[in-house]
N, C-alpha and C positions, 0 to 999 in steps of 0.2 A: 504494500500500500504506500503511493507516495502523496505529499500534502506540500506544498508550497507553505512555509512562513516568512508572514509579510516583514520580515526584518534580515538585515546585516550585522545586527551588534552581536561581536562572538560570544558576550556572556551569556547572555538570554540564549543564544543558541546550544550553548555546551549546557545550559541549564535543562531545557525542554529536553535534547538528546539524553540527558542525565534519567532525565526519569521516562523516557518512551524506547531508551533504549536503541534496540533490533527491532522491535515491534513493527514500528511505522519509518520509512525510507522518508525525512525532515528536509526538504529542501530548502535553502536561502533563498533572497532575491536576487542577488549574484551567479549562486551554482542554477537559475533558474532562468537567466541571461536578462534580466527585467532588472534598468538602473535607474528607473525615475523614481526621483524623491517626492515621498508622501507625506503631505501636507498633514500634522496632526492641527488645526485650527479650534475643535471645542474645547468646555470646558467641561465633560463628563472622561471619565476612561470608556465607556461605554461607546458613547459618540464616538470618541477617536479610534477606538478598535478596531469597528465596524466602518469606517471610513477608508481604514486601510484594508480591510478584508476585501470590503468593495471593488475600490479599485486594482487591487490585483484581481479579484474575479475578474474583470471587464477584460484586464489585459489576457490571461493566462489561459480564461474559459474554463478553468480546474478549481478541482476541491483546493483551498489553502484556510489557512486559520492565520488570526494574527493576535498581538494583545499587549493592553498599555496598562501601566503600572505610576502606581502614586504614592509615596506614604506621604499617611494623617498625621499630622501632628495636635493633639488637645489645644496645648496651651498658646496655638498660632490658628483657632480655630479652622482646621482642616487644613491648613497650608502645610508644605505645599501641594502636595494634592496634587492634579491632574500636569501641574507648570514643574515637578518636582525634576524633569531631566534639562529644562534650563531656569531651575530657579534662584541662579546666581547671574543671568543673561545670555548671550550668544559670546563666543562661542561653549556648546554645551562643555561645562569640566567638571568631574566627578571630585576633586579636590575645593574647588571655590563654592559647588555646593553644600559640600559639608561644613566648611568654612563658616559658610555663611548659617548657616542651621544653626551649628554650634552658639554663633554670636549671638542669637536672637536669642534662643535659649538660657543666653548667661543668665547668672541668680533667679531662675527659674525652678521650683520644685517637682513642677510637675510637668513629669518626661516622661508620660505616656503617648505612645503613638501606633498607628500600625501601617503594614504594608496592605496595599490592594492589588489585587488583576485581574484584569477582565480577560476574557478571552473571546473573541468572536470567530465560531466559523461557520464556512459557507461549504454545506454539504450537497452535495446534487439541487445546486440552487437555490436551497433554504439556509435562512442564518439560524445558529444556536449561540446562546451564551452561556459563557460557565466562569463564575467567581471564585477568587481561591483569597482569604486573607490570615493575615498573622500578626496578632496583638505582640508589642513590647513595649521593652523602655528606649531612649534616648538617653547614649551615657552620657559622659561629662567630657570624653577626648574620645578621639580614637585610638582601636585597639585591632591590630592583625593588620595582616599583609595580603589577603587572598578576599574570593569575590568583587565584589566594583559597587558603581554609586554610592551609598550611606550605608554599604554593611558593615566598615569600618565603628559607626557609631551609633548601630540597630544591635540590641539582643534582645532575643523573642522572648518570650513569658515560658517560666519553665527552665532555660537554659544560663547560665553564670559566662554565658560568654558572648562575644559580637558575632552576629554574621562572619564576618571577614576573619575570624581565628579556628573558623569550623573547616573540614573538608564539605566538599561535595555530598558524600551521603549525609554528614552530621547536617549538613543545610535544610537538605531534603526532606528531613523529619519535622520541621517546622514550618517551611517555605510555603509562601502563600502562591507562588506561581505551581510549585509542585501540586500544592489544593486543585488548584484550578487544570489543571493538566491532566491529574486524576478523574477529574471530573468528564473531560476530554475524550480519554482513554476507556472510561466506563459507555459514553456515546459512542465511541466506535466501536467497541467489542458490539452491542448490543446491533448495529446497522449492516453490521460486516458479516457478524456470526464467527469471526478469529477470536482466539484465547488470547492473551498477553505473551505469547510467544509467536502470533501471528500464522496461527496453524488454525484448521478448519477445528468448532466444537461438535461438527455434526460428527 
């Protein structure tokens, strides 16, 4: 089974692949030869999902899924939210983001926040959606060397650590895109009639 996802950022990619595995053959927009840049312009994850599902449908004519992510922060109510991959301006940097997070947040007590994803695909021409989220805190610095954007200074509820000092699977047990992926994964077993090893259940 292969799927188009409407993105090029290798994290999200190594992430998605992380948890689909062999299952499903994951293609980039690149390894998919499609280089036009897609316009996130709302302000839902929702909206911008499905904007990008969209138009690579139109281009591709194939199943593809794509999906946008935000973390909430309480104490900036919801910010920044949907703006959170340039919420330090152009050019996007996963550094001045956090930068700028951290600032806001100085003498701040309350460092509750979570991540969101949405997930929009488009199956034999129908869209589905599937949410996947992960309640934490917001430390006081960052902490690790691995993952990207704010996992440096995201640890989820449950864990004594950052995103950014987990591996891959330790991520995965928490991860709100993993949720939402799962969710993914349970719609296509269920359309396909494949197991998670991508073999017939009949």
């Amino acid at each position: 089974m292969k799927l188009i996802f409407a993105t090029n950022n290798r994290h999200k990619l190594d992430e998605i692949r992380s948890v689909l595995g062999s299952r499903i053959n994951i293609i980039s927009l690149s390894e998919a030869g499609i280089t036009r840049e897609i316009p996130e312009p709302f302000e839902t994850l929702r909206e911008n999902a499905a904007e990008k599902a969209r138009t690579i449908h139109l281009i591709s004519g194939g199943n593809c899924f794509s999906e946008d992510t935000g973390l909430e922060v309480d104490a900036l109510h919801g910010r920044p939210g949907v703006h959170s991959a340039r919420f330090a301006g152009e050019p996007p940097s996963y550094t001045r983001n956090t930068e700028k997070l951290l600032k806001e947040l100085a003498g701040i007590n309350n460092r509750h926040a979570r991540f969101v994803t949405v997930i929009c695909l488009i199956w034999e021409g129908v869209e589905y959606y599937f949410e996947g989220r992960c309640e934490g805190q917001i430390l006081h610095q960052a902490r690790g060397n691995d993952g990207f954007g704010y996992d440096p200074v995201f640890m989820p509820e449950g864990a004594d650590r950052s995103f950014a000092e987990m591996t891959m699977e330790e991520k995965n047990r928490f991860s709100h895109r993993r949720k939402a992926a799962d969710q993914l994964i349970a719609f296509l077993y269920k359309e396909t009639g494949a197991d998670y090893h991508g073999q017939s259940k009949n």
